[in-house]
C-alpha positions as MATLAB code, in Angstrom:
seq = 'XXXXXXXXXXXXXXXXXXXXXXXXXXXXXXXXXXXXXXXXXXXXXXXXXXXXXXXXXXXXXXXXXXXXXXXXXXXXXXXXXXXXXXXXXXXXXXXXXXXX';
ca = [
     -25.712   -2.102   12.612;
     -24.591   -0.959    9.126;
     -21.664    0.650   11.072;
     -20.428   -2.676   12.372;
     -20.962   -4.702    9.382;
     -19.217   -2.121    6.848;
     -16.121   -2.297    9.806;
     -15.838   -6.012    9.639;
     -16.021   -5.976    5.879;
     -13.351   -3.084    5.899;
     -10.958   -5.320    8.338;
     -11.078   -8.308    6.968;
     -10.544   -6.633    3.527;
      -7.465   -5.410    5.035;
      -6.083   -8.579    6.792;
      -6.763  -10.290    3.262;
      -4.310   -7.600    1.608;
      -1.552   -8.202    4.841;
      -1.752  -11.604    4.302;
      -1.333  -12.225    0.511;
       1.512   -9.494    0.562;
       3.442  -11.809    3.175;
       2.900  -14.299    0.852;
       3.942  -13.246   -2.085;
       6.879  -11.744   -0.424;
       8.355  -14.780    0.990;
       8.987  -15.445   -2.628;
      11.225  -12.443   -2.978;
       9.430  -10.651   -5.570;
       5.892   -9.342   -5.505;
       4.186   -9.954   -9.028;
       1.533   -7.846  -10.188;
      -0.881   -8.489  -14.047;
      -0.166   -5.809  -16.511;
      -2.426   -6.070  -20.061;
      -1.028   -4.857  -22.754;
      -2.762   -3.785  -26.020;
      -3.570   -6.918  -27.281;
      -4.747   -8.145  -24.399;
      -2.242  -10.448  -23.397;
      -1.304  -11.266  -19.500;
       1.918  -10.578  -18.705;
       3.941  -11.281  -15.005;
       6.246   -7.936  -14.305;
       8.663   -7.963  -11.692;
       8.606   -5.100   -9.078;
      11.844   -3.735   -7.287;
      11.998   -5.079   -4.229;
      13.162   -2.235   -2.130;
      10.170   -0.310   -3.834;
       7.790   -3.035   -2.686;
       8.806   -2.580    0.526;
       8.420    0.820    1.064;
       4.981    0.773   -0.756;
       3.386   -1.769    1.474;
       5.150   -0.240    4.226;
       3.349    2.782    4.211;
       0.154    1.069    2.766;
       0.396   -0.770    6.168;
       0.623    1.710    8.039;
      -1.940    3.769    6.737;
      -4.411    0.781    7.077;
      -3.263    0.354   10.466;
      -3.857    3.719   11.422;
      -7.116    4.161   10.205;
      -8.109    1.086   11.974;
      -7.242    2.103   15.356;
      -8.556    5.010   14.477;
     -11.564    3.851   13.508;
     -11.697    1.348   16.524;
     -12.185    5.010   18.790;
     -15.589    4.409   20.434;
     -15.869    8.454   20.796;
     -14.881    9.313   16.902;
     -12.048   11.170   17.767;
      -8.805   11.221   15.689;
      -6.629    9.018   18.020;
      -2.589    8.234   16.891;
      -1.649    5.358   18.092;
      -0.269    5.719   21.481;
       0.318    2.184   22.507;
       3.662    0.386   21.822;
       2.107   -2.546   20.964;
       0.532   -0.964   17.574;
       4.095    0.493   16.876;
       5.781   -2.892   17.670;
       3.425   -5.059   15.533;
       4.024   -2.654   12.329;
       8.161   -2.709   13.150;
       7.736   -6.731   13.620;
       5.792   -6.710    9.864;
       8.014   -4.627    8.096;
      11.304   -6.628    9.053;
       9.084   -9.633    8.626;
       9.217   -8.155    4.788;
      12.341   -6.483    4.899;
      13.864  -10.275    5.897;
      12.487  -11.593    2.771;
      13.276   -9.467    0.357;
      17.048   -9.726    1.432;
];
């Protein structure tokens, strides 16, 4: 029961970080807080073509561990179905659309 609670928790912390990285990259530029010594709050502007390759792999990692963690048996299991492979490529030129 803990299992399945801590896995919803853990997937809808993930869809939460998809979604709000979509949309803040439909803007073009991905803002992040920085506070500096005096403890003022400051917008900073990323790169974009860093921002892309940082939530690319950030995706991807989440996505993997998800279907991994999806196994039933607990065994380290790749995604072998096209569909997981096609939903990541249709994200990242989702982003990659953007950002251009």
């Amino acid at each position: 029961m803990l299992f399945i609670l801590l896995h919803s928790l853990y997937s809808s912390i993930i869809n939460i970080f998809v979604l709000l990285s979509t949309f803040f990259l439909k803007r073009k530029y991905l803002y992040i807080f920085l506070f500096k010594r005096n403890n003022t709050r400051r917008l900073r502007r990323f790169n974009n073509i860093v921002d892309l390759i940082v939530l690319f792999f950030l995706y991807l990692f989440f996505r993997l561990t998800l279907i991994i963690s999806r196994n039933k048996n607990n065994i380290f299991l790749l995604p072998t179905n096209c569909l997981d492979y096609t939903r990541i490529a249709v994200y990242v030129l989702d982003m990659a659309d953007c950002s251009l």
